[in-house]
N, C-alpha and C positions, 0 to 999 in steps of 0.2 A: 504494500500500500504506500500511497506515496506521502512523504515527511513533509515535502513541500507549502509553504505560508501565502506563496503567492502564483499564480500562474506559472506554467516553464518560461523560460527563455525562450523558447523557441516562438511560443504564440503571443509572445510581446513583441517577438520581432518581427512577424508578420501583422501583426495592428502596426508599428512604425510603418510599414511600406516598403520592410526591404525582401531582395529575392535573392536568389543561387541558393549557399550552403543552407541558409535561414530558412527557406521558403521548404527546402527537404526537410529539414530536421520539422519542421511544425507539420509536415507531411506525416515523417514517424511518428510525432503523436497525437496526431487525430487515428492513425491507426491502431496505436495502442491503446485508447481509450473506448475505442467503437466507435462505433458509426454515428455519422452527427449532421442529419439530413440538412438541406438548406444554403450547403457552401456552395459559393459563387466559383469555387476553380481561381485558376488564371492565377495564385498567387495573394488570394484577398479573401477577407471573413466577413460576413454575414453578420447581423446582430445575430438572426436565429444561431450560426456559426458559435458565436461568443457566448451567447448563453448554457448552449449544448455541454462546450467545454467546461464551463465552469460547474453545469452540474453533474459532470464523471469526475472533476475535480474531488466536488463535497464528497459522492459517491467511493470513494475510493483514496478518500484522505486517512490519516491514523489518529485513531481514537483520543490515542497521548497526547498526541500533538494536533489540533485541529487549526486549520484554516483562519488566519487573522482577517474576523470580518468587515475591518474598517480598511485594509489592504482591497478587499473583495469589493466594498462598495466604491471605494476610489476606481480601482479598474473600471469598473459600471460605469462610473460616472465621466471616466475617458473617455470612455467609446463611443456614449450619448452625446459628448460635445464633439464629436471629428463628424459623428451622423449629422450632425445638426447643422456643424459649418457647411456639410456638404448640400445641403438640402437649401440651405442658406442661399447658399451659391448656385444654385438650380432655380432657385425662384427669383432670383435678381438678374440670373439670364435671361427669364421669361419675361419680365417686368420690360427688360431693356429692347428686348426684343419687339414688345407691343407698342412702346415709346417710339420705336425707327417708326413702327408700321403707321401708326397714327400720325405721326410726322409726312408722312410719304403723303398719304391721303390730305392731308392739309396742302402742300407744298404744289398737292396734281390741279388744285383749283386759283395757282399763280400763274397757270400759262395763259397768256396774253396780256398778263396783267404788267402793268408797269411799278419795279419798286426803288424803292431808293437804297442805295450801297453806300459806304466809302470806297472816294475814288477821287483821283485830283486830276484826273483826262477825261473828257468826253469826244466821240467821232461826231464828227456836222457834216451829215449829207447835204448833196448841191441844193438848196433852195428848201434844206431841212432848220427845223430850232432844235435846243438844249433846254432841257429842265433836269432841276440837281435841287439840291437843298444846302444849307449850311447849320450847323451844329452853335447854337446863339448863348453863352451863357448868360446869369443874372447879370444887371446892370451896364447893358450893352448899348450902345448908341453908336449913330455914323457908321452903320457896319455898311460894307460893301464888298461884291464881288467884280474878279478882274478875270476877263478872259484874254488868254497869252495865247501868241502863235508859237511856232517853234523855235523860233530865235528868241525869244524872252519878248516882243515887242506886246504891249500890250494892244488892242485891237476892238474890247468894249470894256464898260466899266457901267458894270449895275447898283444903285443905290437901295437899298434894304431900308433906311432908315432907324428907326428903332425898334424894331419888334420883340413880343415877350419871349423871356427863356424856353427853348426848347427849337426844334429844327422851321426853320424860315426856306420859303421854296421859293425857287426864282423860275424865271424862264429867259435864255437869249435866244431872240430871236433870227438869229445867224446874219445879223448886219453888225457892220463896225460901226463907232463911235462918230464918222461922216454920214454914216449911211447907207452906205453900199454895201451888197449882200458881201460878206468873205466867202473865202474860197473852201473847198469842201477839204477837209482833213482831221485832224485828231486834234484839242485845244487843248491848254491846261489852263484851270481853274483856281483861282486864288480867292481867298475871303478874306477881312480883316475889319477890326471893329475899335472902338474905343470902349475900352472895359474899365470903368470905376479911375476915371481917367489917365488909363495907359493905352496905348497902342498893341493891338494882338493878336496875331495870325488866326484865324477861326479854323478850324474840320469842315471840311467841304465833301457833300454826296454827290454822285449821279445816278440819274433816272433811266432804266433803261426795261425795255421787254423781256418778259421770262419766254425764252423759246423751247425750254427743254428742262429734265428733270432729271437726275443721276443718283440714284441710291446706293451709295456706297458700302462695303461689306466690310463686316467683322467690327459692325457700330460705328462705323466710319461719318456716319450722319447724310445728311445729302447737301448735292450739290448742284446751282443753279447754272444755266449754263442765259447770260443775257447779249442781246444783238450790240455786238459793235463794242463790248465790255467781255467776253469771256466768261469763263467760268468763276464761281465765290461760291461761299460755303451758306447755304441757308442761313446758319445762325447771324451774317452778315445785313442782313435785311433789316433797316429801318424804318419804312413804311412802304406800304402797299399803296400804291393809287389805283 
């Protein structure tokens, strides 16, 4: 009968997770103790597995010496906390997994829709406009945006005025500051404001169409693909027009 106060060695080493010599030896004895319906194989126990053990354990401990039951309930109480993380961690993949999905389904009723990004370039089709927004904090006044061609020259300059904190939308309407339509290419966008009076570069968006939807794997999240702006990641999205 065996002396033993705590489980073998051998079936602590297989709750740890390891294999080779370990995974034989706790092989010897679930044989030596009988049969102990319920095992997963493959190198891993079962609660059913764990429980079996421990009662050929009792079964078959010495009289003299009996089994330390506070040893016994700690083991117990191992094994219910590794189930637990694991089950844990099963329900949080599930969780994450219904978040992509319902995310997905949100994101499918942005195609056509126009939203706004950060972005400090917009493309001007020939005889198209631009709408963007800029990001206004508390006590802003004299804000203004500056649309630059490529050489830095600037080419219009829109007056915001004062508006309340929070995103302020513009539109240019692809004429320069004489009047004349500019030429069609890619602009950069500049904002800047007098804030509790200093001078200070504002966050500037663009507006663009959702043409497309890209659900990325392994929670990767999704991603927008808009005309004339490229691909950004949904969570990028500041407002929807």
């Amino acid at each position: 009968m065996s002396t033993s106060s705590v489980l073998p060695a051998s079936v602590l080493a297989l709750l740890n997770g390891t294999s080779g010599s370990s995974a034989s030896s706790a092989s010897g004895a679930s044989a030596a103790t009988g049969s102990v319906g319920g095992s997963t194989g493959g190198g891993s126990l079962s609660q059913l597995d764990f429980l079996n053990l421990m009662m050929q354990q009792l079964k078959n401990q010495d009289p003299t010496k009996p089994m330390d039951q506070s040893a016994i309930m700690g083991q117990l109480a191992q094994f219910g906390t590794v189930t637990g993380i694991n089950q844990l961690n099963t329900s949080f993949s599930n969780l994450s997994a219904q978040l992509v999905s319902n995310q997905a389904l949100q994101a499918s009723s942005l195609l056509g829709h126009n939203v706004l990004v950060p972005g400090s370039t917009a493309p001007l089709a020939a005889g198209g406009t631009v709408a963007g927004g800029v990001t206004v904090p508390a006590n802003a006044n004299n804000v203004t945006v500056q649309v630059v061609d490529a050489s830095g020259a600037v080419v219009r300059t829109i007056a915001l005025g004062s508006p309340a904190a929070g995103v302020a939308n513009f539109t240019w309407d692809g004429k320069t500051d004489a009047g004349q339509a500019a030429a069609a290419g890619t602009y950069g966008i500049v904002a800047a404001a007098n804030v509790s009076g200093q001078g200070q570069q504002l966050a500037t968006l663009v507006s663009a169409p959702v043409t497309s939807i890209t659900l990325n794997g392994s929670g990767g999240g999704l991603t927008l693909h808009l005309a004339g702006l490229g691909d950004v990641p949904f969570s990028s999205v500041q407002q929807i027009n």
